[in-house]
C-alpha atoms as one frame of an Amber mdcrd trajectory, in Angstrom:
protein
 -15.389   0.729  -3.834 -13.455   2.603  -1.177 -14.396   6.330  -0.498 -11.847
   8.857  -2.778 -11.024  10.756   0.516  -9.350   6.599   1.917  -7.713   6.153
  -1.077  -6.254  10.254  -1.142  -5.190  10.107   2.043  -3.123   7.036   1.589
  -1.417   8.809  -1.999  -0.516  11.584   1.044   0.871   9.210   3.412   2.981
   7.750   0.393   4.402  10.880  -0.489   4.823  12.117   3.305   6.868   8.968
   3.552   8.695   9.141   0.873  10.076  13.410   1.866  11.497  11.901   4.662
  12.666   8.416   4.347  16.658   9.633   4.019  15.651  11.970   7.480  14.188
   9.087   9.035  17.413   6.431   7.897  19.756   9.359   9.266  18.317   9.940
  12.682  17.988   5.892  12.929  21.292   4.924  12.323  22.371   7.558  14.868
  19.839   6.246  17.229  18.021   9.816  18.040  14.915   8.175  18.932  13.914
  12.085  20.091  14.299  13.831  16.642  12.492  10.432  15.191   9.375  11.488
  17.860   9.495  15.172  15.883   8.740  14.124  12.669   5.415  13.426  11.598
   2.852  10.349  12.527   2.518   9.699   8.358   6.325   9.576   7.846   6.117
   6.198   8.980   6.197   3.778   6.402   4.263   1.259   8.934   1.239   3.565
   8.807   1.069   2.871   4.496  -2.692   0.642   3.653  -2.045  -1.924   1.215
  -4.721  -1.104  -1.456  -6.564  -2.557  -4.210  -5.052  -0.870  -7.369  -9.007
  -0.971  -8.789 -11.439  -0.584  -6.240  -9.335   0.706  -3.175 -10.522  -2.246
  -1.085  -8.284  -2.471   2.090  -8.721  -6.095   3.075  -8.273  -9.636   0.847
  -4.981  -8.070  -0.811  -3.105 -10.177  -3.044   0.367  -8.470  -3.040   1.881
 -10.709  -6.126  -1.066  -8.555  -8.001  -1.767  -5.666  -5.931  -5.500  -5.899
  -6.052  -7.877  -7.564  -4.413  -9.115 -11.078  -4.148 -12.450 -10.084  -5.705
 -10.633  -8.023  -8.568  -8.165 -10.865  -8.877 -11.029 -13.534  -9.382 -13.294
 -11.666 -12.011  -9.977 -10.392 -13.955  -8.841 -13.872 -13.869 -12.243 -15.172
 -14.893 -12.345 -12.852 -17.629  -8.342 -13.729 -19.155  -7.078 -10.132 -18.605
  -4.413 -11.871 -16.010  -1.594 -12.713 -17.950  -0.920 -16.820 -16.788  -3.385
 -17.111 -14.074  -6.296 -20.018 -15.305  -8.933 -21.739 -13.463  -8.075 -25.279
 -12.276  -9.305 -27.930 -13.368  -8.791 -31.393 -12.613
């Protein structure tokens, strides 16, 4: 599992992103690529980790799910994954 303090920080980026995501649209449409500089580094949604909704693990995201691959298999495995069976053929 991801540390608390990776997974806080990216609730923080979130909500930086989200105070100034009509500031940023304004000052891009008018193309003031100098008041865009001013704001801060974690306005940017770009700078947002895709994370495991579980565990908080950073790489093997499934985005259809929004956890893991590991999460995805042993909740699949287990039938709590609405539609999603083994193969078998």
């Amino acid at each position: 599992m991801a540390k608390m303090a990776w997974i806080e920080r990216n609730k923080r980026k979130a909500e930086t992103v989200k105070k100034y995501a009509a500031i940023r649209a304004e000052l891009k449409a008018k193309r003031d690529y100098a008041g865009l500089a001013n704001l801060p580094r974690d306005a940017s949604p770009s700078r947002l980790v895709n994370r495991c909704s579980m565990s908080g693990r950073r790489h093997g995201y499934l985005r259809k799910f929004g956890c893991s691959r590991m999460t995805f298999r042993e909740g699949a495995l287990n039938g709590l994954i609405p539609g999603v069976t083994k193969a078998s053929w």
